[in-house]
LOVEX-361152 format. One line per field, with one value per residue (C-alpha): x, y, z. Coordinates in Angstrom, 1 decimal. Layout:
BEGIN
X [X, ...] $
Y [Y, ...] $
Z [Z, ...] $
***
This chain:
BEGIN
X [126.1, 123.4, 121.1, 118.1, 120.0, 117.6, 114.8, 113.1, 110.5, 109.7, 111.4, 108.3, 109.0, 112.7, 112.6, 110.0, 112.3, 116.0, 114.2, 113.3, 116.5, 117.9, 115.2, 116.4, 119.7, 119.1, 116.5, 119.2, 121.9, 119.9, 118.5, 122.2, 123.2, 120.3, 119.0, 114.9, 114.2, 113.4, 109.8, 107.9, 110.2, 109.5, 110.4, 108.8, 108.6, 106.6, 106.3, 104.1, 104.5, 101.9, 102.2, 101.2, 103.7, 106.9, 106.7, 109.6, 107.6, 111.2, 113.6, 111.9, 112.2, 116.0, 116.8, 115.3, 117.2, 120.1, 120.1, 119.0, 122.3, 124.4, 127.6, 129.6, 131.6, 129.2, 126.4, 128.0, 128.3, 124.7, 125.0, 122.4, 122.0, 122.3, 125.6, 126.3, 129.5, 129.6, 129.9, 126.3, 124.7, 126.5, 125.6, 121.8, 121.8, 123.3, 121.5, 124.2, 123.8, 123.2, 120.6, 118.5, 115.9, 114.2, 111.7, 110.3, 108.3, 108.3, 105.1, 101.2, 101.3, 103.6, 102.3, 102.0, 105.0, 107.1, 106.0, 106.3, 110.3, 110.2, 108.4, 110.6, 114.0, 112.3, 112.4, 116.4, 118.5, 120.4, 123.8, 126.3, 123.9, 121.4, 118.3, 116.7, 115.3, 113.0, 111.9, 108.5, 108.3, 105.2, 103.1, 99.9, 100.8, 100.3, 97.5, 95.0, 96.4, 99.8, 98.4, 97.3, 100.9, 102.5, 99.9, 101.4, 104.3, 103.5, 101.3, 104.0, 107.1, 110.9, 112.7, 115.1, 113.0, 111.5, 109.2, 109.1, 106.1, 105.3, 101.8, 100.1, 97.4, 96.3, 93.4, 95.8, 96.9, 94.9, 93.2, 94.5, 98.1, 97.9, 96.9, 99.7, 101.9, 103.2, 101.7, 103.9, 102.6, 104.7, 103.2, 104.2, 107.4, 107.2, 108.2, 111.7, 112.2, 112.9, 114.3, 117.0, 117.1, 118.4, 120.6, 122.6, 122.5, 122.5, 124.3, 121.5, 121.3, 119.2, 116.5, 115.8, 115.5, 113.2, 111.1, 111.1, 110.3, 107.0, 106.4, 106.0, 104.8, 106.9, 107.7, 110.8, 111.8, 109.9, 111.4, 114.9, 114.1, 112.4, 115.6, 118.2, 116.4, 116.0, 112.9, 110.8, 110.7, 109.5, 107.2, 105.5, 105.3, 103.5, 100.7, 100.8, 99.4, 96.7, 93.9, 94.3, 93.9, 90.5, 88.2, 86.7, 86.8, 89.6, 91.5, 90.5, 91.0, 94.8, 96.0, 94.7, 96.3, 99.8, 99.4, 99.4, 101.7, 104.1, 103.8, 104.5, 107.9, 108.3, 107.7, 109.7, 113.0, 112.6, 112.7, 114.4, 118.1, 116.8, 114.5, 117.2, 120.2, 117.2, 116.7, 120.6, 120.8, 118.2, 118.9, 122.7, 121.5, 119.2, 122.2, 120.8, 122.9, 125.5, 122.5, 120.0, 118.4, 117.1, 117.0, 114.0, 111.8, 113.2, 109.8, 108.0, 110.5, 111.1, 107.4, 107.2, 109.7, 108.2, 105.2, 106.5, 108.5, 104.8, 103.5, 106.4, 106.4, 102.5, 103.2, 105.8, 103.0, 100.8, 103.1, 103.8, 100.3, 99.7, 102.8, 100.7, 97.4, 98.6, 100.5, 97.2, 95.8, 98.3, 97.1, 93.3, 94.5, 95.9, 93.4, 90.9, 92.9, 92.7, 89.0, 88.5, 91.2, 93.3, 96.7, 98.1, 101.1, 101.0, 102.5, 102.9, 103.6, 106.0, 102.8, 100.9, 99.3, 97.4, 96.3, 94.8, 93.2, 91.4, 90.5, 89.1, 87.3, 85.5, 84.1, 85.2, 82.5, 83.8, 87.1, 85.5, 84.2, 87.9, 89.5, 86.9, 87.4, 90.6, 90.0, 87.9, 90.1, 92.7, 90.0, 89.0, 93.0, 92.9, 90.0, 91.9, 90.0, 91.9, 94.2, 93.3, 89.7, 90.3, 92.4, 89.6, 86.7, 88.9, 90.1, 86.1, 85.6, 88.0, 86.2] $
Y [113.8, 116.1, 114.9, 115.3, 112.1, 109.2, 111.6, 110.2, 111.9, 114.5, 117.7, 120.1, 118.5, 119.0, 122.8, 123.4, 122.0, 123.5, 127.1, 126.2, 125.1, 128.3, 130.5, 128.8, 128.9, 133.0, 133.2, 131.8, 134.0, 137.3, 136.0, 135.3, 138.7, 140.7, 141.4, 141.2, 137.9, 137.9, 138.7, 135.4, 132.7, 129.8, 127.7, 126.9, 124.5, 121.5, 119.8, 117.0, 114.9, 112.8, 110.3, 106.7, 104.0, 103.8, 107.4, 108.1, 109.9, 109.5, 110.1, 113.2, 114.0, 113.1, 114.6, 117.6, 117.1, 117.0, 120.2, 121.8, 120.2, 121.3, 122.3, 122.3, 125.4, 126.6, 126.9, 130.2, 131.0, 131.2, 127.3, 125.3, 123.2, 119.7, 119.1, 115.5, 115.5, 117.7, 116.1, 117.6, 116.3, 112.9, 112.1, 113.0, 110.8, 107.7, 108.0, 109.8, 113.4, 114.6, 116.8, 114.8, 112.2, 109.4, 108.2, 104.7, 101.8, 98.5, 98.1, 98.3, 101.7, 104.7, 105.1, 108.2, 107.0, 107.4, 110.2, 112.2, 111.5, 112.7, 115.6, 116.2, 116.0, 118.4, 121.1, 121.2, 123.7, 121.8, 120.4, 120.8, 121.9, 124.5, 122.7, 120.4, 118.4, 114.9, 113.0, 110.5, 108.2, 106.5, 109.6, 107.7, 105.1, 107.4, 106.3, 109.0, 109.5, 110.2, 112.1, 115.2, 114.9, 115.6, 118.6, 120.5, 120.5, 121.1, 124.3, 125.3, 124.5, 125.5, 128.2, 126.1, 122.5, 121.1, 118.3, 116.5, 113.8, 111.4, 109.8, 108.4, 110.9, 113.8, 111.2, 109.9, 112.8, 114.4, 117.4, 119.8, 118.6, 118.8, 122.3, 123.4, 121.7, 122.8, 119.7, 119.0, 115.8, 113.6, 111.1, 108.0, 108.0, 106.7, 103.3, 104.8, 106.9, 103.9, 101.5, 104.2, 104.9, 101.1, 101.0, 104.3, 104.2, 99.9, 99.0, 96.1, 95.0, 97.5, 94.0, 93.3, 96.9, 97.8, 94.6, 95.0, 98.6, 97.5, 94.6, 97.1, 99.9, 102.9, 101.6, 101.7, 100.0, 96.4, 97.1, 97.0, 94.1, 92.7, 92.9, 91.9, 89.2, 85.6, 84.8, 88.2, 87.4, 83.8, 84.7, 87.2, 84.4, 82.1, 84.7, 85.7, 81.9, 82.0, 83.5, 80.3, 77.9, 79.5, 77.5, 75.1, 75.7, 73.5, 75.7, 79.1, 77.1, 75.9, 78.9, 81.2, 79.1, 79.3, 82.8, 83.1, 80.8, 82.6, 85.9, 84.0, 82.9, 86.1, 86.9, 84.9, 85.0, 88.8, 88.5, 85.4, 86.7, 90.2, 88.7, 86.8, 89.3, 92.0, 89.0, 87.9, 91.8, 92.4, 89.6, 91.0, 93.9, 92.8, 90.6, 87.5, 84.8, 82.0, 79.2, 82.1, 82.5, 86.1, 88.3, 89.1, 91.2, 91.5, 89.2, 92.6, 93.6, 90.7, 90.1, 93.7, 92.6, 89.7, 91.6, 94.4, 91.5, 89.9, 93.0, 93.9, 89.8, 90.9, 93.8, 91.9, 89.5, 92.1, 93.9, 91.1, 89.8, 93.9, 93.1, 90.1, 91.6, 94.9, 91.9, 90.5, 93.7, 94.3, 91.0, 91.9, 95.4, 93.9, 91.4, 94.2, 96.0, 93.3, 92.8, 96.5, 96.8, 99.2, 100.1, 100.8, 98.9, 96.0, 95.2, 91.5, 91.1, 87.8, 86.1, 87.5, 84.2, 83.3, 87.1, 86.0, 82.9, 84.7, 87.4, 85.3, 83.3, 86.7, 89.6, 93.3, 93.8, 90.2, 91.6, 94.8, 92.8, 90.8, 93.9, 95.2, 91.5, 92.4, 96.0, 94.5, 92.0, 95.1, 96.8, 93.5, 93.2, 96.9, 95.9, 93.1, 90.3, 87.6, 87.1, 83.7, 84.2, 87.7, 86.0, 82.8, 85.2, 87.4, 83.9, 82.8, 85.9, 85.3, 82.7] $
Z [116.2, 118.0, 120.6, 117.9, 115.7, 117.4, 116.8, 113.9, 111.9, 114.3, 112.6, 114.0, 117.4, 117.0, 115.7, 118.9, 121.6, 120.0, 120.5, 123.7, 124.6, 123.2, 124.8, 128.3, 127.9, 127.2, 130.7, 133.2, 131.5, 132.4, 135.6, 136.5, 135.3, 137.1, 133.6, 133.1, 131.2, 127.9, 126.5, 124.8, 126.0, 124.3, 127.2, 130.2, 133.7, 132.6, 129.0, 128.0, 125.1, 123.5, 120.4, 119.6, 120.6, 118.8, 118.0, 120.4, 123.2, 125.7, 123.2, 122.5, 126.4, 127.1, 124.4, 125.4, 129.0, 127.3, 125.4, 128.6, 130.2, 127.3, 128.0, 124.3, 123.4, 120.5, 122.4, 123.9, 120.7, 119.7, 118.5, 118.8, 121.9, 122.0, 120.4, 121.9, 122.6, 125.7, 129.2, 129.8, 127.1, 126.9, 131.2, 130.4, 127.5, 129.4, 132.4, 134.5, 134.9, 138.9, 137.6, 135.0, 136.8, 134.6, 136.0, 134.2, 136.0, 135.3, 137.4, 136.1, 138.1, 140.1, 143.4, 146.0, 147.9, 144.7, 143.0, 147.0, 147.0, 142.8, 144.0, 147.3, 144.5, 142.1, 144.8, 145.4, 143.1, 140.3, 141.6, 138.6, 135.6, 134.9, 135.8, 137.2, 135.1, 135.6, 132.8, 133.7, 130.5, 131.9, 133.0, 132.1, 134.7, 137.3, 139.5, 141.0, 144.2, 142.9, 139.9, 142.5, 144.6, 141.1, 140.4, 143.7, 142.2, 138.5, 139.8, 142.0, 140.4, 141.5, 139.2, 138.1, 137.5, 134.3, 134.1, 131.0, 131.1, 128.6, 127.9, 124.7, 124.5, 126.4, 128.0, 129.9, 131.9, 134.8, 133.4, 136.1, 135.3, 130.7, 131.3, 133.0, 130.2, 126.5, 125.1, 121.8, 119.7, 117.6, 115.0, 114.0, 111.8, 108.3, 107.2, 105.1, 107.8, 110.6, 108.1, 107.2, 110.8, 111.3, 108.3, 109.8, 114.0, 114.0, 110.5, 110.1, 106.1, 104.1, 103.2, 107.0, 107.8, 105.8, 106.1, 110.1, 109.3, 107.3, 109.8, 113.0, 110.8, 112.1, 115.9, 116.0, 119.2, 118.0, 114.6, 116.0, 117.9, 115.2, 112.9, 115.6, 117.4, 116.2, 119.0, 118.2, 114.7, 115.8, 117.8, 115.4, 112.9, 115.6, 116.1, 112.8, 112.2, 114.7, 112.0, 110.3, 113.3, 115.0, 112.5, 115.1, 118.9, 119.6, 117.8, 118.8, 122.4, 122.0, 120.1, 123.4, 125.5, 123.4, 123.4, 127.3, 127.6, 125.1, 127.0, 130.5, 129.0, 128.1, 131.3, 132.9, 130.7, 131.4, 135.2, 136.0, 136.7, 137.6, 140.7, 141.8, 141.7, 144.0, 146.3, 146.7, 147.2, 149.8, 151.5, 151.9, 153.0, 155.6, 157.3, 155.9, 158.4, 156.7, 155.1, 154.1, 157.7, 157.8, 160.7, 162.8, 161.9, 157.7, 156.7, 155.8, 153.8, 151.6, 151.2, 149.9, 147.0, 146.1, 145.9, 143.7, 141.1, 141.2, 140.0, 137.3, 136.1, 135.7, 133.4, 131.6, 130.7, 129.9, 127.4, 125.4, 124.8, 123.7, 121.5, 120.0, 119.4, 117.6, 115.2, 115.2, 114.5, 111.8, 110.3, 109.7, 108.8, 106.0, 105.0, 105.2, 102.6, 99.9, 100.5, 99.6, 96.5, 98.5, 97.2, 100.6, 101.1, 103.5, 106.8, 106.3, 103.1, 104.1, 105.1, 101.5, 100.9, 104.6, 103.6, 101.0, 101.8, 104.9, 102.6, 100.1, 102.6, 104.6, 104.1, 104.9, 107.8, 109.4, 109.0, 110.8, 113.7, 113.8, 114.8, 116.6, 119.3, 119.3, 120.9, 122.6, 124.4, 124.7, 127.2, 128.8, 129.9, 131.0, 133.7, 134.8, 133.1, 133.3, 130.6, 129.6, 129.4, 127.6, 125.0, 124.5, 124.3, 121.2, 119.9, 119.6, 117.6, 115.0, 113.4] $
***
């Protein structure tokens, strides 16, 4: 099984990155030998891959790493890089490799402090591989400051380092850094192609596969959770009620405040044990005295983790209420659909008959302005509006 395998429905992407892996392989074999590098290398320092979510943005990037890092006997052969099997491609796929850096961030944003030290890292040689590569799956999340720290680098790169940066759109990188990229865009994967990626790679039943598949329509992260996980699937049915409970204030009201209070749980199942285990840690490592007295002077430090598990709790909360509205979305999509005699096929066809009683009871421009709250509550989040408020406004305009 090659690197490509978890690559799914991106064969353009694929061919693009193999010849660069090939072409790379070929310039450090004649810069090693003395030999001029080959004309019209396909490869180059820093790549930047766009593509809606669920398109597989990262997977696209470590497996790229990998190929780099490829070690397997064929590849000397003229075989393609990226066999899998190698030592060099199996460390960069698990996370292992001494010269392949993911860089991912459970925070709202990646600071100038962090990306300095990624920048610092991307200037040594490679240690047991052929480059030095880093990986940044959350490239968009880069705030300004750190944004220009990165374009030093990126301008000026080291012979032997590759960045590989992943963003949803080209937007959402600084302009001075995309165009000193080879931006390569992938596109969401069909519906057969991730439920026959689920029946192969995670053996679940051909019926929930595909039906996840539909649900998520082509993500194929929420539909693997989606088929494997008992909670996901009930809390996409919950939201998947709420069109039906926003007739009277009252309900758009309660069904807001469910939805917050869904995506706090979340919240807090997600960092429960982890906050605790970096606090048992840091307090170890600070000399924290017998009965949890801390040492002089250690307050700074501790406050500076609660801080930063404040701020990944936050985006925790954040991603699941962005989970909820694109089922929302999803929903009205749907809806939307009927009302105009489309023959698309339909994401929630397990709730077919709340589709139709909203159809039936609305028209396609109040289906229009539906979606359009929606994106509208989206950008209220992305200003910091609180959620709660965000979420009654939207829940108003669904009636």
């Amino acid at each position: 099984m090659t690197v490509w395998e978890d690559l799914v429905g991106q064969d353009r992407v694929r061919t693009a990155l193999a010849a660069a892996a090939r072409d790379a392989d070929a310039l450090v074999t004649a810069v090693a030998s003395g030999a001029a590098p080959p004309e019209a290398s396909k490869m180059t320092h820093a790549w930047l891959f766009t593509g809606p979510p669920g398109a597989g943005r990262a997977t696209a990037a470590r497996a790229f790493a990998a190929a780099l890092q490829c070690t397997g006997p064929d590849r000397a052969l003229g075989g393609e890089p990226g066999c899998g099997f190698c030592d060099g491609c199996h460390t960069s796929l698990i996370g292992t490799h001494a010269d392949v850096e993911v860089i991912r961030t459970d925070l709202l944003s990646i600071g100038v402090k962090e990306t300095r030290e990624l920048v610092r890292r991307a200037q040594l040689s490679p240690a047991v591989g052929r480059w030095q590569v880093i990986v940044m799956e959350d490239a968009d999340r880069l705030t300004e400051g750190a944004g220009n720290v990165l374009l030093k680098a990126v301008e000026e790169p080291a012979p032997r380092t590759v960045w590989l940066l992943c963003a949803p759109s080209l937007e959402d990188v600084l302009p001075t850094i995309r165009s000193r990229c080879r931006h390569l865009v992938l596109s969401t994967p069909s519906v057969a192609a991730v439920a026959d990626f689920l029946i192969r790679r995670d053996g679940i039943e051909p019926e929930a596969a595909r039906a996840a598949a539909r649900a998520t329509q082509g993500h194929i992260d929420r539909a693997r959770r989606l088929a494997t996980d008992e909670r996901a699937r009930a809390r996409r049915a919950t939201v998947l009620k709420m069109p039906l409970r926003v007739e009277e204030i009252g309900g758009c009201l309660k069904a807001a405040q469910e939805l917050i209070d869904a995506a706090a749980e979340d919240a807090k199942q997600a960092s429960e044990t982890v906050d605790a285990k970096e606090t048992e840690d840091m307090k170890a490592a600070l000399g924290a005295a017998a009965g949890g007295r801390m040492p002089r002077g250690t307050a700074g430090a501790m406050k500076e983790l609660a801080d930063r598990q404040k701020r990944r709790s936050t985006r925790t909360q954040r991603d699941s209420l962005d989970l909820a509205l694109s089922d929302l979305t999803g929903f009205y999509r749907d809806v939307l659909a009927l009302q105009l005699g489309s023959r698309v096929a339909l994401a929630n066809e397990d709730v077919r008959d709340a589709l139709d009683r909203v159809a039936r009871a609305s028209t396609p421009e109040r289906s229009l302005r539906r979606i359009e709250a929606i994106g509208a509550c989206r950008q209220a989040l992305d200003r910091n509006v609180a959620p709660l408020l965000a979420v009654e406004s939207m829940a108003v305009s669904l009636r």
